[in-house]
C-alpha positions, -999 to +999 in steps of 0.1 A: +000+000+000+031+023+009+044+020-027+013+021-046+002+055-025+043+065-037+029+058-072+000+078-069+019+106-054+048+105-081+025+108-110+003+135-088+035+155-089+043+149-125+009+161-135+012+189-115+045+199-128+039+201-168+004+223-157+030+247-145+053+241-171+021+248-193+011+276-177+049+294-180+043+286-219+014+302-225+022+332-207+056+334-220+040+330-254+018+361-245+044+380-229+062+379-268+032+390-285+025+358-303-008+345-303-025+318-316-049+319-344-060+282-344-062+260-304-058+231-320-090+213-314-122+237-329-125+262-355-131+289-332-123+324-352-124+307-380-154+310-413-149+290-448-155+316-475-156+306-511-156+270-525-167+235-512-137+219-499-143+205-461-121+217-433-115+195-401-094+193-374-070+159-369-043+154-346-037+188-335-040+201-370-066+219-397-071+194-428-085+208-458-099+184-480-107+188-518-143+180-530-152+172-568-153+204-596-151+230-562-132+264-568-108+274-547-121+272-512-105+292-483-111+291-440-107+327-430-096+341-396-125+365-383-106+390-376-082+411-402-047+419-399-024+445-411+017+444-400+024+411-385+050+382-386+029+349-392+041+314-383+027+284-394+038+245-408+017+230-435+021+194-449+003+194-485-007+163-511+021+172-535-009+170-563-024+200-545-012+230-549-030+259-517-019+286-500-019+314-472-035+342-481-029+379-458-046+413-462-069+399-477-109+406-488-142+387-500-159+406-529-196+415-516-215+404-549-197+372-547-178+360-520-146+355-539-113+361-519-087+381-530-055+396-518-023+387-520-009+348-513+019+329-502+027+301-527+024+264-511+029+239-542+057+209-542+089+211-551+090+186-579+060+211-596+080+238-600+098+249-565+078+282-561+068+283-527+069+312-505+065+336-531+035+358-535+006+358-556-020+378-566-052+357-556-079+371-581-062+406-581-057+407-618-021+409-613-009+371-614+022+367-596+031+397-574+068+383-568+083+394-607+096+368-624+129+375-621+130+369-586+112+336-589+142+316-584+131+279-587+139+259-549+139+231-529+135+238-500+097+226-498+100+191-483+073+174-502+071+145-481+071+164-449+056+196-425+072+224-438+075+259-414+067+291-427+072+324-414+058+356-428+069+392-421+047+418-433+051+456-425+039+483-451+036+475-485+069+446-474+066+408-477+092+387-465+086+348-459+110+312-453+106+287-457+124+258-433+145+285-420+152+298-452+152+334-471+126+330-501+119+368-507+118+401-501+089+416-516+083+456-518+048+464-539+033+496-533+001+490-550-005+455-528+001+480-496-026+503-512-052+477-525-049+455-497-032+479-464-052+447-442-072+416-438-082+384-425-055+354-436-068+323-449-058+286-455-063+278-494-077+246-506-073+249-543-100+240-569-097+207-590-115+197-617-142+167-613-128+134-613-095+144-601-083+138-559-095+138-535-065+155-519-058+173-490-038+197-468-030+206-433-018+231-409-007+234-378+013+256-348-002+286-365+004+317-346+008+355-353+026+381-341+002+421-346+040+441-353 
């Protein structure tokens, strides 16, 4: 009886010391400015805009899932954003391209999101990610081609980690720890100076996946 109420008071104690542990974490976390924009088990602050593609939550993580013939489909944060540093990792079907979209808007008549986007896409289909596009701007890619350099530091087969620094009508992102670009576009910083960010599911044609996406340890920084 002695050992077993040892047990019980071992494991009381360990229980006790990762709440603390816990608790220094989060308010360490806060104390930095960072705060997270998804707790890992509901969709709280969260609205899908645009599209059909389901969003879940598994294992800690948001899985967006293609549906048949759907256009792009996007969950938005509720609340919009305008300087910040943005974290996130995203693991993504290599037959899927998707993105993170920030500043961005939904058109009134229609719903559709726009706003600029970083790329997520594999490596073996092209090695763009981390650059910026023009989601239904009108401008295509916002990064100019000459600074498109093709990469590979998108681990296909693996959760990548982004981080996104945006301050003004600047863009910077890595990808894994490392430098993709440095964007500067004035007319972005004008069109778009802030808005929700959203998790891209991108549109397939009918007969074609289903694939699917995730992310996870998203957080942002308000700069």
């Amino acid at each position: 009886m002695q050992k077993l109420n040892k047990i019980r008071s071992i494991i009381t104690a360990a229980v006790f010391f990762l709440g603390v542990v816990d608790c220094i974490s989060a308010a360490e976390q806060q104390d930095n400015g960072w705060v997270p924009l998804f707790d890992g088990t509901t969709l709280n602050g969260w609205e899908q805009k645009n599209g059909t593609a389901h969003y879940r939550i598994e294992d800690g993580a948001i899985v967006g899932k293609t549906t048949d013939g759907s256009p792009n489909s996007f969950l938005c944060t509720t609340k919009d954003y305008a300087d910040f540093e943005l974290e996130f990792e995203v693991k993504c079907d290599p037959r899927l391209n998707s993105g993170v979209q920030i500043r961005s808007k939904s058109k009134s008549d229609s719903g559709r999101v726009n706003g600029p986007q970083i790329e997520i896409a594999a490596t073996e289909s092209g090695g763009l990610s981390g650059y910026v596009y023009g989601e239904a701007t009108g401008r295509g890619w916002l990064t100019p081609e000459q600074d498109r350099d093709r990469h590979s530091h998108f681990d296909d087969d693996s959760w990548n980690r982004y981080r996104v620094v945006v301050r003004g009508p600047q863009i910077e992102t890595w990808i894994n720890g490392n430098k993709i670009t440095t964007l500067v576009d004035e007319d972005a910083a004008v069109s778009h100076p802030e808005g929700f960010i959203g998790l891209q599911v991108h549109g397939i044609g009918r007969g074609q996946g289903p694939y699917e996406v995730r992310w996870r340890n998203i957080q942002i920084k308000p700069l």
